[in-house]
PAZA-644721 format. One record per residue (C-alpha): residue number from 1; x negated, z, y; residue in one letter. Coordinates in pm, 1 decimal, m for minus. Each point is the difference from the previous one (the first is absolute). Example, Ala and Ser with C-alpha at 12.3 -4.5 7.8 and 13.67 -1.06 7.14 Angstrom:
// residues 2
+-----+----------+----------+----------+------+
! pos !       c1 !       c3 !       c2 ! code !
+-----+----------+----------+----------+------+
!   1 !  m1230.0 !    780.0 !   m450.0 !    a !
!   2 !   m137.0 !    m66.0 !    344.0 !    s !
+-----+----------+----------+----------+------+
//
This chain:
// residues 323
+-----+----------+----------+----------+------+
! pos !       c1 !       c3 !       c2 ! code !
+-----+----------+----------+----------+------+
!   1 !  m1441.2 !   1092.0 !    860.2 !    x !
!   2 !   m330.9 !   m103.0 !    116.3 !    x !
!   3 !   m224.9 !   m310.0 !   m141.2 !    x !
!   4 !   m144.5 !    197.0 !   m335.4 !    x !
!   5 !   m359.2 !   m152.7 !    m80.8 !    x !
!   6 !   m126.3 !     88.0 !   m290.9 !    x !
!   7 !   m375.4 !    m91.1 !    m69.2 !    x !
!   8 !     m6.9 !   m247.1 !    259.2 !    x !
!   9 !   m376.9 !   m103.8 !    m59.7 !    x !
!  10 !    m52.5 !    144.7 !   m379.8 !    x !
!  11 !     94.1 !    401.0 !   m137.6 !    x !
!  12 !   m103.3 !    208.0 !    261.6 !    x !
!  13 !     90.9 !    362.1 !    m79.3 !    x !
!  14 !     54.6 !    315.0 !    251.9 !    x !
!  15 !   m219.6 !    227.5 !    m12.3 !    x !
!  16 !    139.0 !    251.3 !   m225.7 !    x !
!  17 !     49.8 !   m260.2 !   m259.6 !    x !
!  18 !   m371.3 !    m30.2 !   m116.3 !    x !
!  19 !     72.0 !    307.5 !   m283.8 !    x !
!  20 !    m99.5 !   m214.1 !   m326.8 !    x !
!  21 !     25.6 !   m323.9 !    168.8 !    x !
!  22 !   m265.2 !   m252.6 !   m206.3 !    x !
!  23 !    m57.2 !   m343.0 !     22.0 !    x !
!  24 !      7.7 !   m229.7 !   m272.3 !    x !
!  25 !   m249.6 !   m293.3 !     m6.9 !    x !
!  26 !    240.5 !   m309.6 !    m21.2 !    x !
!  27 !   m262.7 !   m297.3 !     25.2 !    x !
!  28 !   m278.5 !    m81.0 !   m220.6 !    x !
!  29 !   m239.4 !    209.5 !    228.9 !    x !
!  30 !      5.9 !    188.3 !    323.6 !    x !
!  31 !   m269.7 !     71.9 !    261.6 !    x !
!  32 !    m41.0 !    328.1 !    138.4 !    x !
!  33 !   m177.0 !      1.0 !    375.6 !    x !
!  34 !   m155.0 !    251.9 !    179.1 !    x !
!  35 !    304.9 !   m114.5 !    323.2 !    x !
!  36 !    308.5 !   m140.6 !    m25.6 !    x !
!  37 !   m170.1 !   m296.5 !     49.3 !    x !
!  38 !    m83.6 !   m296.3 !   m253.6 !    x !
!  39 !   m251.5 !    m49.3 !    216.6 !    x !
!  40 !   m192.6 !    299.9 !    m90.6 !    x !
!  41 !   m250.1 !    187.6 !   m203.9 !    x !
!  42 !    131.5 !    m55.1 !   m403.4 !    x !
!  43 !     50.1 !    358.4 !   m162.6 !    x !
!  44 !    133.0 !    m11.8 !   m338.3 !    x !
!  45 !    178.4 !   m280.0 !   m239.8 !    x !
!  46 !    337.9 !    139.4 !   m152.2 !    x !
!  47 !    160.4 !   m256.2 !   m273.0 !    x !
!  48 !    324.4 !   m107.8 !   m106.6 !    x !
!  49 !    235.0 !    330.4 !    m66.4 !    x !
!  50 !   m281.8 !    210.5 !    106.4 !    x !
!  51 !    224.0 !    332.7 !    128.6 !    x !
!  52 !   m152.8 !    164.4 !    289.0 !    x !
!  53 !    123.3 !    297.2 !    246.6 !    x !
!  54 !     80.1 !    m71.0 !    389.8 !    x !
!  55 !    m62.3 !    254.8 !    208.6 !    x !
!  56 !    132.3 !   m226.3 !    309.5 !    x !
!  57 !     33.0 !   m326.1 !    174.7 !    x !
!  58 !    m97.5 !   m168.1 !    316.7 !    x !
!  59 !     65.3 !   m339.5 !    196.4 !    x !
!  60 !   m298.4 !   m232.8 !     22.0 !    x !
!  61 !    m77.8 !    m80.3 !    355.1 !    x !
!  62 !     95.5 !   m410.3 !    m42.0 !    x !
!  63 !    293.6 !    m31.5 !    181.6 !    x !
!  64 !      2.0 !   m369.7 !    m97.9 !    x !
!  65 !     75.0 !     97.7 !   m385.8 !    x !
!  66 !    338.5 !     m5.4 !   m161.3 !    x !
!  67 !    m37.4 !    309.0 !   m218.6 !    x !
!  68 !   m275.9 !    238.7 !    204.9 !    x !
!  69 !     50.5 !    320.7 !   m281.8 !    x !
!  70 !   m287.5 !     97.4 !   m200.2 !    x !
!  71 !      7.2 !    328.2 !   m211.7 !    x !
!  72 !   m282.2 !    283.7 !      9.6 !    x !
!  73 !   m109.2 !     90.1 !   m354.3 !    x !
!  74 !    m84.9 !    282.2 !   m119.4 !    x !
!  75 !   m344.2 !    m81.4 !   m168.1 !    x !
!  76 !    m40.9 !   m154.1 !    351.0 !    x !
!  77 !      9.4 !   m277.4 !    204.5 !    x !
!  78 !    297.0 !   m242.3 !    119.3 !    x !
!  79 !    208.9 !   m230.4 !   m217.0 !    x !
!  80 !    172.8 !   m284.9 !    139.6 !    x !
!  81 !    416.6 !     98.6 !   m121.7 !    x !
!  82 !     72.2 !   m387.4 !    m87.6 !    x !
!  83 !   m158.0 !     65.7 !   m337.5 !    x !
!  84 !    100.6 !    330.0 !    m68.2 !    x !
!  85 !    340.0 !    162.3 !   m131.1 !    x !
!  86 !     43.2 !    350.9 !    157.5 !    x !
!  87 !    141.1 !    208.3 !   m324.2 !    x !
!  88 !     31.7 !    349.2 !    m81.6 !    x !
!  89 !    m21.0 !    213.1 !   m376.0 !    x !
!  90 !    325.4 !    142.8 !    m46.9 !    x !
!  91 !    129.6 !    140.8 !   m351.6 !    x !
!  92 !    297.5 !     11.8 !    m78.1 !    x !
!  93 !    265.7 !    168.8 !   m284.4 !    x !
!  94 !    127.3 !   m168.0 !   m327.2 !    x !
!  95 !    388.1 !    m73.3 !    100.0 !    x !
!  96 !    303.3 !    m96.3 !   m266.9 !    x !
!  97 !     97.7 !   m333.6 !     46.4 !    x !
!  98 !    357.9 !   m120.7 !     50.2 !    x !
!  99 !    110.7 !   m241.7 !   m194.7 !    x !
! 100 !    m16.4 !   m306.9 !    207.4 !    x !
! 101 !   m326.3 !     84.1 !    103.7 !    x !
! 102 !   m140.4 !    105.2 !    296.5 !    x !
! 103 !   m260.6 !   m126.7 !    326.7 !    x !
! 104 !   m308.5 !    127.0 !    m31.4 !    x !
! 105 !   m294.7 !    m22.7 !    295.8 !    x !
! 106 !   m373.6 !     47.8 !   m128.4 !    x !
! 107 !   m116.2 !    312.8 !    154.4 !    x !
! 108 !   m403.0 !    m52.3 !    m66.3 !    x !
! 109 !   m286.5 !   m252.1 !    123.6 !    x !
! 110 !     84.6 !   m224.1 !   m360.7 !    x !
! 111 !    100.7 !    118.5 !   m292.3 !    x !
! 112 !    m35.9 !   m212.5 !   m346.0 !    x !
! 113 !    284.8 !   m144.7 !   m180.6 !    x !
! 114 !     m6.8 !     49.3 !   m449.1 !    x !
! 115 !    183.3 !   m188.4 !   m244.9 !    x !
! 116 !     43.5 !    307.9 !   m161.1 !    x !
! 117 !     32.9 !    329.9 !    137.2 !    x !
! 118 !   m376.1 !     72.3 !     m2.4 !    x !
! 119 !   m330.6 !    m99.7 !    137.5 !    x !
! 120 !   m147.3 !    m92.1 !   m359.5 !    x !
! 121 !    319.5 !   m323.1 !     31.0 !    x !
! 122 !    m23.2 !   m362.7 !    159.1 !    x !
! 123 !    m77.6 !     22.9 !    341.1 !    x !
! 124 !    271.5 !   m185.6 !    157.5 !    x !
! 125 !    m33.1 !     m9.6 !    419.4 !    x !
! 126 !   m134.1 !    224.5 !    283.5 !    x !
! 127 !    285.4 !    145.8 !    210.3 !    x !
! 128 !   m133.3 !     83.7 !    320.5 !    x !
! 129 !    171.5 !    234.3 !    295.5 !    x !
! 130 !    313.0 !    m13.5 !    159.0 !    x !
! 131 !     84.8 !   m262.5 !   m233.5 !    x !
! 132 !    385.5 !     48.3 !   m140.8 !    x !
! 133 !     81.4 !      4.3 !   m382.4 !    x !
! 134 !    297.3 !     m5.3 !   m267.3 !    x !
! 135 !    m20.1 !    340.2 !   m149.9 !    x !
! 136 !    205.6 !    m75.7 !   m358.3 !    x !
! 137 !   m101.2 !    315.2 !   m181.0 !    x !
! 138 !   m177.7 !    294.4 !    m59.6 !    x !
! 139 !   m248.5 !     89.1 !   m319.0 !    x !
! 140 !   m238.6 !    220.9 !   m146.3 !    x !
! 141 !   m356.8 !   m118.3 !    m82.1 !    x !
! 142 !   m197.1 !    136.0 !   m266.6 !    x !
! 143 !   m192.0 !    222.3 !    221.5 !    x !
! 144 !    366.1 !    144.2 !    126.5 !    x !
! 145 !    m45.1 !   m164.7 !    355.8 !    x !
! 146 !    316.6 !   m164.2 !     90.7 !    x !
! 147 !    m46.4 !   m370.4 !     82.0 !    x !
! 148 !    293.8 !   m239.8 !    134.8 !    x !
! 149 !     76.3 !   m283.0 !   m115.7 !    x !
! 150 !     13.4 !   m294.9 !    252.9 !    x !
! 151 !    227.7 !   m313.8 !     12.6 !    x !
! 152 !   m188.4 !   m354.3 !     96.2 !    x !
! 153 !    271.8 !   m184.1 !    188.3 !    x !
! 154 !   m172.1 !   m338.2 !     m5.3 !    x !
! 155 !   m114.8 !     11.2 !   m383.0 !    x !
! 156 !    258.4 !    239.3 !   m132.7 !    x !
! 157 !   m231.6 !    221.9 !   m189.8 !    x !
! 158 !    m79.5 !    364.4 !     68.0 !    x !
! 159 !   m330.2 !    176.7 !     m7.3 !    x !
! 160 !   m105.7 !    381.6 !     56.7 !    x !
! 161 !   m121.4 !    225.4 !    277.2 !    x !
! 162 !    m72.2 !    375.5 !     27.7 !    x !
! 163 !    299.9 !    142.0 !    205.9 !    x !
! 164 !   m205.4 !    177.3 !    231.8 !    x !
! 165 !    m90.8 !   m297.9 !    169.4 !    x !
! 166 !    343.0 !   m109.2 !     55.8 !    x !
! 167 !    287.1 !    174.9 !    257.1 !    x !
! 168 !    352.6 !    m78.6 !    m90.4 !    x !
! 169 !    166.2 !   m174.6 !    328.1 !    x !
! 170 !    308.8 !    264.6 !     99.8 !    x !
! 171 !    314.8 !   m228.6 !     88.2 !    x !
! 172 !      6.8 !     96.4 !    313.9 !    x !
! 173 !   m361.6 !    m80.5 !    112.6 !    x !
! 174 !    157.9 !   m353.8 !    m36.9 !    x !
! 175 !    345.5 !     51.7 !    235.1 !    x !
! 176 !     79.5 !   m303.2 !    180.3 !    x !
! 177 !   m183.1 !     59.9 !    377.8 !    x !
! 178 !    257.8 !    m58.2 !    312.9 !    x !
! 179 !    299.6 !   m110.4 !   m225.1 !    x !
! 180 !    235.6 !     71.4 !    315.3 !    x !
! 181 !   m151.3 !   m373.9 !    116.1 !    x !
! 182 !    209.5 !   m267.6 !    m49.1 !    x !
! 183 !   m176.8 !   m292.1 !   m322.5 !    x !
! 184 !     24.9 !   m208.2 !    364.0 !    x !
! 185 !   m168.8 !    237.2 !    275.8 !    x !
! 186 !   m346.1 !     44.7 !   m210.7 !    x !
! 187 !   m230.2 !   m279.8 !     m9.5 !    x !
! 188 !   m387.1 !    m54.1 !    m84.5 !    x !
! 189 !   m280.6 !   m184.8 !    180.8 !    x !
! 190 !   m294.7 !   m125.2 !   m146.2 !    x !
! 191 !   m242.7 !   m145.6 !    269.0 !    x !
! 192 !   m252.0 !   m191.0 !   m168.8 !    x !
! 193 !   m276.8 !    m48.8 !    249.1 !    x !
! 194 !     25.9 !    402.2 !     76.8 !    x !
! 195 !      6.9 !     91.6 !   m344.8 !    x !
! 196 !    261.0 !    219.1 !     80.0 !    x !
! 197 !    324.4 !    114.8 !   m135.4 !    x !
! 198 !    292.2 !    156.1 !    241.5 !    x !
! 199 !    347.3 !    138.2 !   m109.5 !    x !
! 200 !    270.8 !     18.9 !    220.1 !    x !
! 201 !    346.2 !    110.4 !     37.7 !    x !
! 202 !    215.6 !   m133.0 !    268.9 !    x !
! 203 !   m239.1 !   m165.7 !    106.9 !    x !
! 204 !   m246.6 !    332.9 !     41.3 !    x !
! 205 !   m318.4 !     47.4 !   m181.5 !    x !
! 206 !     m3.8 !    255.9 !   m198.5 !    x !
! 207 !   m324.0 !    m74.1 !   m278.0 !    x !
! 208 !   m282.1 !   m160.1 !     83.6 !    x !
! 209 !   m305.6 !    m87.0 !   m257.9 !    x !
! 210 !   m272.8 !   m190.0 !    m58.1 !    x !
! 211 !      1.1 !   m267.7 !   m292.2 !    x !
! 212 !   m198.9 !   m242.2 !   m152.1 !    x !
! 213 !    171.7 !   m342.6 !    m69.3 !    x !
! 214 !   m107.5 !   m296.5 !   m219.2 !    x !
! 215 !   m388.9 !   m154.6 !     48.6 !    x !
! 216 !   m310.7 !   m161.6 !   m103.2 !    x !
! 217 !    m96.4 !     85.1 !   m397.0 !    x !
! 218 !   m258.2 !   m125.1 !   m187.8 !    x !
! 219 !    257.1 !   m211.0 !   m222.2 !    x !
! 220 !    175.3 !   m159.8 !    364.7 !    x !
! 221 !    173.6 !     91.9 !    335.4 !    x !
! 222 !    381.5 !    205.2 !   m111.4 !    x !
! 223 !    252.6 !     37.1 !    311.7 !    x !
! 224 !    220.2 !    201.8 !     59.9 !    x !
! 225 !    341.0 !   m242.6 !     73.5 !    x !
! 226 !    134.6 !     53.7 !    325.2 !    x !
! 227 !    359.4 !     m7.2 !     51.4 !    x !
! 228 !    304.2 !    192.9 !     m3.0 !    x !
! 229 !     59.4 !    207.4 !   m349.4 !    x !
! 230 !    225.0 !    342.5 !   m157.5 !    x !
! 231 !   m125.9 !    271.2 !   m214.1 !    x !
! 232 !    219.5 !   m103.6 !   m224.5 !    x !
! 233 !   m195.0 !     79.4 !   m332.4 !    x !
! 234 !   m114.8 !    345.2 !     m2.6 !    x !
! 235 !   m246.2 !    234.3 !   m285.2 !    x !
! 236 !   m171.2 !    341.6 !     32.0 !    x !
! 237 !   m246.3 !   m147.0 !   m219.3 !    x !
! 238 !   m111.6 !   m348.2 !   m104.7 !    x !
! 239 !   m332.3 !    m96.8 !   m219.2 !    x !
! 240 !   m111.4 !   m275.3 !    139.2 !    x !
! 241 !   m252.2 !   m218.3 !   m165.4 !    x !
! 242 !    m83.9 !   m390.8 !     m8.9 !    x !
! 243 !   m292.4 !   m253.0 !    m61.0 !    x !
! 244 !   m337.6 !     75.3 !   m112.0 !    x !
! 245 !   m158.9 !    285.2 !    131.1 !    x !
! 246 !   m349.1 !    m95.0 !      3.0 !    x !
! 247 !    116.9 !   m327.5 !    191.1 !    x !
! 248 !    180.7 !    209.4 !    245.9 !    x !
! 249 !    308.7 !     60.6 !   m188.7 !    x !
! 250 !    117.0 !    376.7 !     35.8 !    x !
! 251 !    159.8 !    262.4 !   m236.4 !    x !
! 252 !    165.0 !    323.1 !    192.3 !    x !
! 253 !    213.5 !    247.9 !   m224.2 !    x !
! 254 !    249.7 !    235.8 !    184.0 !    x !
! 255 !    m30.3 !   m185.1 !    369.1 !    x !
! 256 !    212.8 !    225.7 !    168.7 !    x !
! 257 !    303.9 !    m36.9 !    250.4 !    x !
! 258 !     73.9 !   m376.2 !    m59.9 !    x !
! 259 !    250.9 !   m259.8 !    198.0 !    x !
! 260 !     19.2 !   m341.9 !    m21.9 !    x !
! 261 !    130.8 !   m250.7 !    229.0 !    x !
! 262 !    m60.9 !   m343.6 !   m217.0 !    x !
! 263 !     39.1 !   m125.0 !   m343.0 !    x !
! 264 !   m347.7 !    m83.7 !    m13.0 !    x !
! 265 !    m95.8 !    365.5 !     18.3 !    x !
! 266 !    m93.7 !     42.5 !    386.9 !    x !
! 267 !     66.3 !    429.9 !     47.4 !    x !
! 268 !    m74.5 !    226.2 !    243.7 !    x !
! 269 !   m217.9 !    267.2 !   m300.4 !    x !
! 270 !   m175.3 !    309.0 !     38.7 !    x !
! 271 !   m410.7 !    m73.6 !    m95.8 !    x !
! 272 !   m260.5 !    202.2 !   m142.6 !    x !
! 273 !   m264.0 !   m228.5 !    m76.6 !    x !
! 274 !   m104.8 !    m68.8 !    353.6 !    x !
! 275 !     49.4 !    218.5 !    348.2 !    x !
! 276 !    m86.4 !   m222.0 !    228.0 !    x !
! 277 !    298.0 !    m46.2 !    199.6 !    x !
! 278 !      1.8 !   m230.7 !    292.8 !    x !
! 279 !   m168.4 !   m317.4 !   m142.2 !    x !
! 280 !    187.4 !   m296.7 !   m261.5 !    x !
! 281 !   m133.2 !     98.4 !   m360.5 !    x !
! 282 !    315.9 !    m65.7 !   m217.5 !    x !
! 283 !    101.8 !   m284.9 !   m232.4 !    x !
! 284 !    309.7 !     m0.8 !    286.3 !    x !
! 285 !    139.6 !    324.8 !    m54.1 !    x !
! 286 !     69.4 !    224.8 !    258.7 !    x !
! 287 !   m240.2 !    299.7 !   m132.9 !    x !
! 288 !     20.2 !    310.2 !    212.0 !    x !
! 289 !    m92.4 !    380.6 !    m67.6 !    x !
! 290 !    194.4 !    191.0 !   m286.2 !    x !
! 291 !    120.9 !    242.0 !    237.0 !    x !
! 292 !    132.7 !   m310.4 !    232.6 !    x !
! 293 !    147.9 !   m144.5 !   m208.3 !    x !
! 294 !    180.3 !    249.7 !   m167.7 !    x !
! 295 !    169.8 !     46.0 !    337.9 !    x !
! 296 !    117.2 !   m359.7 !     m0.8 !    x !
! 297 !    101.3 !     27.7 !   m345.4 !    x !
! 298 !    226.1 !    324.1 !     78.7 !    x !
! 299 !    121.9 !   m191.7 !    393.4 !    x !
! 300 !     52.4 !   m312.7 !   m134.5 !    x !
! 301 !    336.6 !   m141.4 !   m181.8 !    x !
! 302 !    100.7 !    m11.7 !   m307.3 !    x !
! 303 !    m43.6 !    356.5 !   m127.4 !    x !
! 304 !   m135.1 !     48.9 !   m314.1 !    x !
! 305 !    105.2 !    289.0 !   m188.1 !    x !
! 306 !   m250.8 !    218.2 !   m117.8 !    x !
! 307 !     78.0 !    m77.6 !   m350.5 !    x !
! 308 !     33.6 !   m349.4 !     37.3 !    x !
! 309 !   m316.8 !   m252.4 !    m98.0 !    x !
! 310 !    102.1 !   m261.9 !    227.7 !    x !
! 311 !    280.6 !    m70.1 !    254.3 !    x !
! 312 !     43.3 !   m415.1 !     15.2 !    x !
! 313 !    277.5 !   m171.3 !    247.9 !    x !
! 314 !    106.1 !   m185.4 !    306.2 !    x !
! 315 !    m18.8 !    269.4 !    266.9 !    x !
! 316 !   m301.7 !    128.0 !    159.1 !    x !
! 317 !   m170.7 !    116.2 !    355.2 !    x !
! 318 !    m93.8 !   m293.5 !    203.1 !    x !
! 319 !   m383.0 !   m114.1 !     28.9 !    x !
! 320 !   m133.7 !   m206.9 !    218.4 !    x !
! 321 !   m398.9 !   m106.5 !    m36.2 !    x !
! 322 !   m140.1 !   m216.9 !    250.5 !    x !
! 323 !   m343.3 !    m91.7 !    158.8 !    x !
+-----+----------+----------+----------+------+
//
């Protein structure tokens, strides 16, 4: 197998990918220029969760840059990609649930979260793309739509979304990846100065992507610890919330793809409320694209079973982070 590298700068899609492909406005505001070039003529201001087509994408000419993708809108102009999440609209059918529940992946730019089965109830959170959920149940609101109801693993409530926005995870989207390696022959790098992530078995790369690692916030400096570590606490899905958010405290529902290497919470995470891949910006997690890490989540050791909320032990694939 050759080195797979999976948005090595940011999401850069082939070009028969573009079909419905939008961008989401993650930060407060986002400059569209006439080039893919900050350095240009100022088109248009899009704001936070602003959704926007892409008709394509290009790579600025600074070589010097970590992360040279910008995205072509559709109203026009160039958008740098660090502050945008590439989504897509995609509907899906009302499913039974099983008993124990089932993983559920939202499907849409954002879609709000109810108290209650309908939009007239307590607005609870904003669920965003790609993010992974605990599908408990299906119901009926009043207006006949079915809704399903969602578990919140951190606070242990539940709250309500329309099932269209939400496709149930099939077990075997989720089968382990390379299981024929030996828990000994598969090991993960984290190179700190690179930004960079590299799997390898036997010794061979086989994944390669680009990360970002703990840095400067407005509240202090976070690192990311260097050392030697396991995957040895594993979850498809993990709200993670702490502090004060207006004093740079954060509050992510359904962060996908989630394994952590210290007691302190340290985890290598899927992220959706930044793409800008190849720079620190964590509070010293590892955060990497959904789609990344969902491959490390499937590669790595233990294997959680698809019905499971949580596998928690001793054993795990080696990682190594360094400078």
């Amino acid at each position: 197998m050759g080195v797979f590298l999976p948005e090595l700068s940011s999401y850069l899609p082939r070009q028969d990918e573009f079909t419905n492909l939008q961008a989401r406005i993650i930060n407060r505001t986002v400059w569209a220029y006439d080039e893919p070039n900050a350095n240009s003529k100022r088109l248009k201001l899009y704001w936070h969760d602003l959704v926007v087509p892409i008709t394509n994408t290009t790579i600025s000419e600074d070589e010097e840059a970590y992360n040279r993708v910008w995205y072509q809108l559709e109203e026009g102009g160039y958008a740098y990609s660090g502050g945008i999440q590439p989504v897509r609209t995609i509907l899906n059918p009302s499913q039974p649930i099983p008993t124990r529940g089932a993983l559920g992946e939202v499907t849409v730019p954002y879609t709000d979260a109810y108290l209650e089965p309908n939009e007239d109830a307590e607005y609870m959170y904003r669920l965003y793309y790609e993010t992974v959920h605990w599908v408990m149940s299906a119901v009926d609101s009043t207006d006949g739509s079915v809704w399903y109801r969602l578990l919140d693993d951190k606070f242990e409530k539940h709250y309500y979304v329309p099932a269209k926005h939400v496709r149930l995870i099939p077990a075997e989207e989720l089968a382990p990846l390379s299981p024929h390696i030996l828990i000994e022959d598969k090991s993960i790098e984290v190179r700190l100065d690179e930004q960079l992530l590299l799997a390898y078995e036997n010794g061979r790369a086989v994944f390669a992507t680009r990360v970002s690692t703990g840095g400067r916030r407005l509240s202090g400096t976070y690192t990311t610890p260097v050392g030697n570590f396991i995957t040895y606490h594993k979850r498809p899905t993990r709200h993670m919330a702490n502090g004060d958010i207006a004093s740079n405290g954060f509050d992510f529902p359904g962060v996908p793809w989630v394994l952590y290497i210290t007691e302190n919470g340290i985890s290598f995470h899927g992220t959706y409320w930044h793409n800008d891949y190849g720079i620190p910006h964590s509070h010293g997690c590892i955060n990497m694209t959904p789609q990344a890490a969902k491959w490390l989540y499937r590669w790595t050791m233990p294997t959680v079973p698809p019905e499971k909320l949580l596998v928690y032990g001793y054993v795990g694939t080696k990682v190594e982070i360094k400078v």
